[in-house]
C-alpha positions as CSV (number, residue, x, y, z in Angstrom):
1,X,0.0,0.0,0.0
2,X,1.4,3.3,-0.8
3,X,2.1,5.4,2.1
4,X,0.3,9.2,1.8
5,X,1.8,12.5,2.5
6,X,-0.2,14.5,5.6
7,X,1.5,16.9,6.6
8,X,3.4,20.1,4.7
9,X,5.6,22.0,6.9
10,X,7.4,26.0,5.8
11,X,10.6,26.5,7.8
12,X,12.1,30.1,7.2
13,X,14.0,32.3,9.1
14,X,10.5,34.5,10.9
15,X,7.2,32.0,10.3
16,X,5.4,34.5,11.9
17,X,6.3,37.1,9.3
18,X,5.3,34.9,6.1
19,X,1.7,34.1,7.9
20,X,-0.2,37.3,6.0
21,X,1.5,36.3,3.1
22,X,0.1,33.3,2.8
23,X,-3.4,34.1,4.4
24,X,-3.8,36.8,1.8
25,X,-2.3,35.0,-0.9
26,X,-4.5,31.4,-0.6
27,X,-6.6,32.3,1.6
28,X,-5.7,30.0,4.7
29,X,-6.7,29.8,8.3
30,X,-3.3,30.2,10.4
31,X,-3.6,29.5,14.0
32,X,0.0,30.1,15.6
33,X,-1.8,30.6,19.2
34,X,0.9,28.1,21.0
35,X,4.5,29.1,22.5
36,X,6.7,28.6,19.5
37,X,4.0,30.7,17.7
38,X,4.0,27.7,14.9
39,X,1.8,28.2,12.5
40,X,-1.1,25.7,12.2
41,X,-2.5,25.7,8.4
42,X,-6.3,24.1,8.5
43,X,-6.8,21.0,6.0
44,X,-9.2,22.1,3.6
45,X,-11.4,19.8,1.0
46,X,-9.4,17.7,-0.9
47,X,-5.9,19.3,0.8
48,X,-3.7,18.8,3.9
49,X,-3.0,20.4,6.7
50,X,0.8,21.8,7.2
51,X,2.5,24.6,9.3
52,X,4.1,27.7,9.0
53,X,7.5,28.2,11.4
54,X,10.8,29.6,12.1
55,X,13.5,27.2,11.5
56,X,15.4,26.5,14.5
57,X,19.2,27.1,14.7
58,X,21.2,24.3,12.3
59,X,18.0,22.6,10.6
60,X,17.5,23.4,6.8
61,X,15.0,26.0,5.7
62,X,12.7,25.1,2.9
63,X,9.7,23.2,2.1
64,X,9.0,19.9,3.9
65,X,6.5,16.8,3.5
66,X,5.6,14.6,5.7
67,X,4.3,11.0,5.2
68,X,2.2,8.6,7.1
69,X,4.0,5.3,8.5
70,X,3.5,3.1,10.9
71,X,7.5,2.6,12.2
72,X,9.2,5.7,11.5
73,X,12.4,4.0,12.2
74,X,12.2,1.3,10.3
75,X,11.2,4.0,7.5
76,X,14.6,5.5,8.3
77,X,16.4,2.1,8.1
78,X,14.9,1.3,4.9
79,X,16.1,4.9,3.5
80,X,19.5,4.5,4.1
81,X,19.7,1.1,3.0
82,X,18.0,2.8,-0.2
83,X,20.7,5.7,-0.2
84,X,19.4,8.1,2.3
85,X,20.6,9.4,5.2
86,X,18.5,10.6,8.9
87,X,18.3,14.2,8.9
88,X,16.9,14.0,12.1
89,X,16.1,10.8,14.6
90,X,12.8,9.6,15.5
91,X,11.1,12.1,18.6
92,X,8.5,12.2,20.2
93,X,6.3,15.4,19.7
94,X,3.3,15.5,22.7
95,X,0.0,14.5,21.1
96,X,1.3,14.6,17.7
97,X,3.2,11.1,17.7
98,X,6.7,10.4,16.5
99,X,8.3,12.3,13.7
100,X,11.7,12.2,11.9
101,X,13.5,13.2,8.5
102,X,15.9,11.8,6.2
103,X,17.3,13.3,3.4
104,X,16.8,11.2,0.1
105,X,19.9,10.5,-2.3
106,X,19.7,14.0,-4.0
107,X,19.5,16.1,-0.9
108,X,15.6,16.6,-0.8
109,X,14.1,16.4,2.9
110,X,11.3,14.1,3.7
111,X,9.2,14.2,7.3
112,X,8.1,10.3,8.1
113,X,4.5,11.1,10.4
114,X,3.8,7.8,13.3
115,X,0.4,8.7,14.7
């Protein structure tokens, strides 16, 4: 079974700065009301949800995906034996689930999403 992408994330230098952009631009419902003033995007019809945030010190800024699994580390495992490498190692984020990144052979960074 293919495994869907839920999740987008926007990491820049100031998320909060980009939210009007966006808002006015696609019309999107940003909620950042929680203490790293992370943007929540609401899914829409046919879409998915994603965030808008400030990259923290030493992670990449850019455009990320995230995909549904059910073992994020054995999606990591499986990536490097395919050529990848862990960007980042499995964590647990509070009522979210566990969430990592690799980065595949070319460079691009992928989000795996355990709920």
């Amino acid at each position: 079974m293919a495994r869907p992408v839920v999740w987008f994330d926007i990491a820049t230098s100031d998320g909060p700065a980009l939210f009007g952009f966006y808002q006015e631009l696609f019309g999107w419902e940003i909620d950042a009301d929680n203490p790293m003033q992370y943007g929540m995007v609401s899914a829409t019809e046919g879409g998915i949800g994603g965030g808008i945030g400030t990259a923290q010190e030493g992670t990449a800024r850019g455009v990320s995906v995230y995909v549904d699994v059910d073992d994020a580390q054995a999606y990591l495992a499986r990536a490097e034996t395919l050529g990848g490498k862990t960007a980042v190692p499995p964590y647990e984020a509070p009522g979210v689930g566990t969430l990592a990144d690799f980065s595949d052979p070319q460079g691009n960074r992928i989000g795996v999403w355990q709920r």
